[in-house]
C-alpha positions as CSV (number, residue, x, y, z in Angstrom):
1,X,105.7,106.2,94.7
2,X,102.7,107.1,96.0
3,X,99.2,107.1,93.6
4,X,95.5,108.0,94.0
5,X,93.2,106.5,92.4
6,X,89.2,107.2,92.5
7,X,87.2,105.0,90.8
8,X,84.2,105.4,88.8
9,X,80.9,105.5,90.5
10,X,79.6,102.1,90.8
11,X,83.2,100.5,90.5
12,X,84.6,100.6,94.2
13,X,84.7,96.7,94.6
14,X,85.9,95.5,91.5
15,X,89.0,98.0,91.7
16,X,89.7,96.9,95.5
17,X,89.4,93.7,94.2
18,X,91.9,93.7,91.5
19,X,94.2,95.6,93.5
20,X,94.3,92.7,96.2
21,X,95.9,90.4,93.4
22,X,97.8,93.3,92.3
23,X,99.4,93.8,95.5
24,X,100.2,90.8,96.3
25,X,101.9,89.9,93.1
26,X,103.6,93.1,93.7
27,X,104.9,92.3,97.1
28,X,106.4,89.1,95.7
29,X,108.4,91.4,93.1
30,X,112.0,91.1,94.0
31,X,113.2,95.0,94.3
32,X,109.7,95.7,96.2
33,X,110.4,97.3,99.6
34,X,106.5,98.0,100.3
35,X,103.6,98.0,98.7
36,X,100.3,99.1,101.1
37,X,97.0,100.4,99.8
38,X,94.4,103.2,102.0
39,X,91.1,103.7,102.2
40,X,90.9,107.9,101.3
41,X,88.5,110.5,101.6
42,X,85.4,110.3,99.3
43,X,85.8,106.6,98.6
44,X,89.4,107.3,96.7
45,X,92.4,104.8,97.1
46,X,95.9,105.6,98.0
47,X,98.9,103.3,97.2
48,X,102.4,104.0,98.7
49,X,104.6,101.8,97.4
50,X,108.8,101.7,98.1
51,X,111.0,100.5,95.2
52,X,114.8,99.2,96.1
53,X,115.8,101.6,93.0
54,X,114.4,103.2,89.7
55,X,115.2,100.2,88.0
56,X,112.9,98.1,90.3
57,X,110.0,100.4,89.9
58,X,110.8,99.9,85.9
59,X,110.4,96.4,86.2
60,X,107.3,96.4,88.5
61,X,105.7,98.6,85.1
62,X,106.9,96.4,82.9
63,X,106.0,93.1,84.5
64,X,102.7,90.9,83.5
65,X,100.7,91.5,86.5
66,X,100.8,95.3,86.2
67,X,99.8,95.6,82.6
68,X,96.8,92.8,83.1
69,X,95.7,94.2,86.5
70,X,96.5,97.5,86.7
71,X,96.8,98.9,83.0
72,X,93.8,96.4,81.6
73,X,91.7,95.8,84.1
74,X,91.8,98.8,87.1
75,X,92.7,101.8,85.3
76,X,89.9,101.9,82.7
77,X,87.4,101.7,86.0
78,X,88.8,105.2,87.4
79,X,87.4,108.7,86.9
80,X,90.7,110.1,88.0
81,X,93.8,109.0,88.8
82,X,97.5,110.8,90.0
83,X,100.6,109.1,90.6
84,X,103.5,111.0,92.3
85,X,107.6,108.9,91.7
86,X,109.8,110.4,94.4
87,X,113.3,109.2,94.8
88,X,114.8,109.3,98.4
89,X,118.6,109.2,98.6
């Protein structure tokens, strides 16, 4: 999966901030292969994160620390956001 996140003017750290606990409780998920966040052009974010099977990425959605970090607390600091779910075989 690989997302883009910009975040509203004036919100830079506390999204990169979040997204530090968010990774790491990420990382510690057991069907995460990867999880790595960029810096982007024009102060934007790009997360690339690998998924052992849909089912993983599924429960990485559904888990607490994505709904309280992510969902909660980062997405209502973006101006835009895309998220791109590709499945390698």
């Amino acid at each position: 999966m690989v997302a883009r996140w910009q975040p509203s003017p004036g919100n830079r750290s506390t999204v990169a901030a979040a997204l530090e606990h968010l990774a790491a409780d990420s990382r510690a998920e057991a069907g995460c292969l990867g999880y790595e966040a960029y810096d982007g052009l024009d102060g934007e974010t790009i997360l690339v994160e690998r998924y052992a099977d849909h089912a993983a990425l599924d429960a990485h959605r559904a888990s607490d620390p994505f709904r309280r970090l992510a969902v909660e607390r980062i997405v209502p600091l973006l101006a835009h956001r895309e998220v791109v779910v590709a499945t390698v075989e």
